[in-house]
C-alpha positions in Angstrom: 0.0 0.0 0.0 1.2 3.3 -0.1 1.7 6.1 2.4 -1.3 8.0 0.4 -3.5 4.7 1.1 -2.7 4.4 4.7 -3.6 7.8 5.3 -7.0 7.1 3.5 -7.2 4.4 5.5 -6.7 6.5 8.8 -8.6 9.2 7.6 -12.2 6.7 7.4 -10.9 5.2 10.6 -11.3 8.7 12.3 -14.3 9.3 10.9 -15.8 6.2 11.6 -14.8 6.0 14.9 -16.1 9.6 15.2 -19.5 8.9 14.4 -19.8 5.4 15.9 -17.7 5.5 18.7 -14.6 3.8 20.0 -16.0 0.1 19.6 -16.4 0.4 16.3 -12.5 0.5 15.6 -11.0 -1.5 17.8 -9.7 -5.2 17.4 -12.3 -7.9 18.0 -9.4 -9.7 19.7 -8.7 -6.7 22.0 -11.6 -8.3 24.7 -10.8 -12.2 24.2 -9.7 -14.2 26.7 -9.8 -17.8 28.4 -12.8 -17.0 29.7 -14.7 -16.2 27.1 -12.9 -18.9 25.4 -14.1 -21.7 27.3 -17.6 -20.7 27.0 -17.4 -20.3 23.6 -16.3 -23.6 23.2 -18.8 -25.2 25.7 -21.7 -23.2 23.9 -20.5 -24.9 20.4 -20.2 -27.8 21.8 -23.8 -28.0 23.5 -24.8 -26.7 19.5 -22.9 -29.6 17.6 -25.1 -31.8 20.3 -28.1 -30.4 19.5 -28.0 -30.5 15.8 -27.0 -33.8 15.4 -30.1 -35.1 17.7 -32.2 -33.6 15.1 -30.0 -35.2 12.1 -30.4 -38.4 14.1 -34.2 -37.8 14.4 -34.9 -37.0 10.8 -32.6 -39.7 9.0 -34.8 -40.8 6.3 -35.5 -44.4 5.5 -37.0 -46.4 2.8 -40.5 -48.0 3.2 -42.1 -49.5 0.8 -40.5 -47.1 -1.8 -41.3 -44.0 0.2 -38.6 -42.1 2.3 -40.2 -41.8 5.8 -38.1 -39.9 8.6 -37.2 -42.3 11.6 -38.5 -40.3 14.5 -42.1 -40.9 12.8 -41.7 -44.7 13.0 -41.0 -44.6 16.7 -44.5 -43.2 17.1 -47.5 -45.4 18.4 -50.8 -44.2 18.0 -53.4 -45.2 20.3 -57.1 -46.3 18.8 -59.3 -47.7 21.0 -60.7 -45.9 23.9 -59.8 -47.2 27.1 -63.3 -46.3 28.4 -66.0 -47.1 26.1 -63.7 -49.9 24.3 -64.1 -47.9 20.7 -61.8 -48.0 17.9 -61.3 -44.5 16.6 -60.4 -43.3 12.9 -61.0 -39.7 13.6 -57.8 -37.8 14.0 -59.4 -35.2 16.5 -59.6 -37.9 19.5 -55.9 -38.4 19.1 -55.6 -35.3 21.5 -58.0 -36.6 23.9 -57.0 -40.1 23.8 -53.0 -38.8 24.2 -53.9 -36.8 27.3 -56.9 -38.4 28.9 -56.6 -41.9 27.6 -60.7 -42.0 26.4 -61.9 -40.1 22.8 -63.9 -37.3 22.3 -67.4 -38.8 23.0 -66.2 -40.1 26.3 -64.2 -36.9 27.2 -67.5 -34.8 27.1 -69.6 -37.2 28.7 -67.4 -38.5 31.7 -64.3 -35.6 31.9 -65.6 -32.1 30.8 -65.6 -30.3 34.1 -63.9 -33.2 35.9 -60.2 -32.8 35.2 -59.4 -33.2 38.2 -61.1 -36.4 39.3 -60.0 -38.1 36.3 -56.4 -37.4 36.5 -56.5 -38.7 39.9 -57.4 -42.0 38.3 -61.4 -42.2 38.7 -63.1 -44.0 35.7 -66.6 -44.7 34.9 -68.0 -48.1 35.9 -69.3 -50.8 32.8 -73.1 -49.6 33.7 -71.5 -45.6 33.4 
């Protein structure tokens, strides 16, 4: 570079550093230390952890022709209603039947209102 240049160079540095302040001029470095290093490292660490859960989680594998990702193949879905005995092909009980263990039907008539009783374990009798 030449002298010209470097005075250019000091010249926008000024300026800069002028209008934005000292922190916008100084080294990065300036700051760093083992400290900061260390969590740095532990941060990019806990990162490198957490994406390759997910890459593990979403590996895609071949059924019947179609590429399915694994974590979806791990999941049971639950059908028949514990309380009225039921199978189920609507998709809204699988909320009810995840949470409460009964479908939709037998959620309004036996838990609606009764949270509490039910999660303490009550359950309606045959006759119910």
């Amino acid at each position: 570079m030449k002298i010209k240049d470097l005075n250019k160079v000091a010249a926008y540095e000024k300026a800069i550093k002028k209008k934005y302040g000292y922190n916008a001029v100084k080294n990065p470095n300036q700051d760093w230390d083992d400290d900061k290093e260390k969590k740095y490292l532990e941060t990019t660490k806990k990162f490198e952890s957490k994406v390759s859960r997910y890459n593990e989680d979403n590996d895609l594998i071949e059924i019947d022709g179609y590429l399915m990702p694994k974590r979806l193949l791990n999941v049971e879905t639950k059908r028949i209603c514990d309380t009225c005995s039921t199978y189920s092909f609507d998709k809204g009980d699988d909320f009810y039947m995840h949470k409460y263990d009964c479908c939709q039907r037998c959620f309004i008539k036996h838990v609606e209102g009764r949270e509490e009783r039910w999660q303490s374990g009550w359950r309606p009798t045959k006759e119910e």
